[in-house]
N, C-alpha and C positions, 0 to 999 in steps of 0.2 A: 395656548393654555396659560391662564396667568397663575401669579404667583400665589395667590388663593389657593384656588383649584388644584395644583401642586403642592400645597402643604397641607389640603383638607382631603387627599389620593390617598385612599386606602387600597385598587387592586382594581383588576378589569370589572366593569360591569356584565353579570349575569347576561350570557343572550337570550334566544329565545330556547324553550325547552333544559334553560339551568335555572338553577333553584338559588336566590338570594342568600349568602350566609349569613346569617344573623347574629352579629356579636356583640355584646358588651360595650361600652365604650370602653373601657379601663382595656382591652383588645386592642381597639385601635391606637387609644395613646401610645402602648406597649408598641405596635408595630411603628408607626414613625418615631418612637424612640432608637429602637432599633434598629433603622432604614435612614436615620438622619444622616446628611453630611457632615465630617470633619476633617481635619489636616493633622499631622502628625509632623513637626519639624525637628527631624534629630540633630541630639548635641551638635553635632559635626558640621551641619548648615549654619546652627547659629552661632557657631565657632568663628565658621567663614565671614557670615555678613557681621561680623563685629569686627573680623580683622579689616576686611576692607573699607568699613568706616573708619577705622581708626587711622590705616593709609592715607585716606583722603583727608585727613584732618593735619596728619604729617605733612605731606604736598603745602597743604592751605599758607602750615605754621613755615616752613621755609620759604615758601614764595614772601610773605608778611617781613620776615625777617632779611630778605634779599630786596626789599623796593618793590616788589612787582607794581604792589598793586596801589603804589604812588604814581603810577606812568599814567599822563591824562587820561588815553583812549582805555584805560581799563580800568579806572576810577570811573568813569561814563557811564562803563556799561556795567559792573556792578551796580551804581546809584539805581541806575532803569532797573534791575534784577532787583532788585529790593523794593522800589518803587511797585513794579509791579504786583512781586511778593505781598504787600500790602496796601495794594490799589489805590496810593499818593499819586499823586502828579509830582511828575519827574522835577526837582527844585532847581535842578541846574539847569534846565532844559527854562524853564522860566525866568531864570533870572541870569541868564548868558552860559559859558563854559564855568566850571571849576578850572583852576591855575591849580 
């Protein structure tokens, strides 16, 4: 069934010997309004994934702040992660190692 045919589903087709019900449009709107999907994400999840972003962003600033990510082999591979990120060709990778 495609994605059509799933949003324009009003209810089982009549078989034989049932009677068609015949309704309105403003009916059916009404019923996939009411039948629509949604998500509900409580305070408390978005609590969470904002603490953990903001972890991860701690991590980042200390590692930045300790050298890490001046050590060649992970200057490299950041370069390629953002390279890819933005589907560059890798500049180091072209024009020899970063020192």
């Amino acid at each position: 069934m495609g994605i059509q045919e799933i949003m324009a589903y009003v209810g089982p087709k009549p078989g034989a010997g049932q009677r068609a019900s015949v309704g309105s449009k403003e009916s059916g709107d009404r019923y996939q309004r009411e039948k629509a999907d949604f998500v509900v994400i409580s305070t408390k999840a978005k609590a969470l994934y904002e603490n953990g972003e903001t972890q991860k962003f701690d991590v980042i600033r200390e590692r930045v702040r300790l050298g890490y990510y001046l050590k060649g082999e992970i200057l490299d591979h950041v370069v390629s992660a953002l390279a890819r990120e933005f589907s560059v060709e890798n500049p180091s990778q072209a024009s020899g190692s970063v020192s």
